[in-house]
C-alpha positions as CSV (number, residue, x, y, z in Angstrom):
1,X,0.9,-58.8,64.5
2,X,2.9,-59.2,61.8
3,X,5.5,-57.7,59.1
4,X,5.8,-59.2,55.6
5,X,9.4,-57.9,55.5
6,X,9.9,-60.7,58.7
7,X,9.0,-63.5,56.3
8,X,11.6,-65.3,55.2
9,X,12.3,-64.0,51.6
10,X,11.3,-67.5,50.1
11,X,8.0,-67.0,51.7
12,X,7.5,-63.3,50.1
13,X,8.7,-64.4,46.8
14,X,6.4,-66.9,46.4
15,X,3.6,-65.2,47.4
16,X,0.8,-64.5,44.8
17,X,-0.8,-61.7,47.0
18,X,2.0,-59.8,47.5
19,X,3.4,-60.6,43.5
20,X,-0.5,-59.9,41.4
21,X,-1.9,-57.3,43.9
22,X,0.6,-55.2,46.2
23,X,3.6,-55.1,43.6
24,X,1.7,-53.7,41.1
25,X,0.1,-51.0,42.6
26,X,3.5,-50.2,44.0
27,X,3.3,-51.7,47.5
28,X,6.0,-53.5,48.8
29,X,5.5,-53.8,52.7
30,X,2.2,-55.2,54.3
31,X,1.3,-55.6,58.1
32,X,-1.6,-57.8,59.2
33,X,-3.2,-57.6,63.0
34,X,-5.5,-59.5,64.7
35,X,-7.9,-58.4,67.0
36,X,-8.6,-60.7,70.0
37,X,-11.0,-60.3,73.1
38,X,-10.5,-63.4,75.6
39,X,-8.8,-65.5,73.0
40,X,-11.1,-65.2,70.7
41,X,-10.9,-63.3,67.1
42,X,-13.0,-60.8,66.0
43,X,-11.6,-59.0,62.9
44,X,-8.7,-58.4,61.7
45,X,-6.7,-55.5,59.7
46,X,-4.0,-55.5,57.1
47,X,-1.8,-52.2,55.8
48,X,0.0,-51.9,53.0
49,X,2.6,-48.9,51.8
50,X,6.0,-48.5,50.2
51,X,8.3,-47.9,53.0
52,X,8.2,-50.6,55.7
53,X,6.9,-51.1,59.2
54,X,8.8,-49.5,61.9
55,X,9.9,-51.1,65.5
56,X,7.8,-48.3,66.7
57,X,4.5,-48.5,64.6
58,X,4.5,-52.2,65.6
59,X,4.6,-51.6,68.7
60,X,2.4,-48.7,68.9
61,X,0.0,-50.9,67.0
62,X,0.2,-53.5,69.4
63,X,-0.3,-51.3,72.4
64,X,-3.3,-50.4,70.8
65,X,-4.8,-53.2,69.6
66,X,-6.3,-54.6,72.3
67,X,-8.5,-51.4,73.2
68,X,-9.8,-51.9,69.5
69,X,-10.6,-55.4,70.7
């Protein structure tokens, strides 16, 4: 799991996703997830929005995403 906004602001200024895609459409915040069954990946998930993560939707999202797994 992780929050764009945790990047260090270097990182999300340079990057040309979040610049040529997100900005434009008005989205400033993006989470990405991974979902893992014995170590190994399966799929993934990103989410974009205005407003950023919260501590809680992070960990909400972490709770569940092992049953997605």
């Amino acid at each position: 799991m992780a929050r764009l906004s945790e990047l260090p602001r270097r990182d999300r200024e340079r990057s040309s996703r979040v610049n040529e895609v997100w900005r434009p459409l008005g989205l400033h915040h993006e989470l990405r997830l991974v979902f893992r069954v014995e170590g190994v990946c399966w799929g993934a998930a990103g989410m974009v929005r205005t407003a950023d993560f919260t501590d809680r939707e992070v960990e909400f999202l972490t709770a569940v995403a092992p049953a997605l797994a």
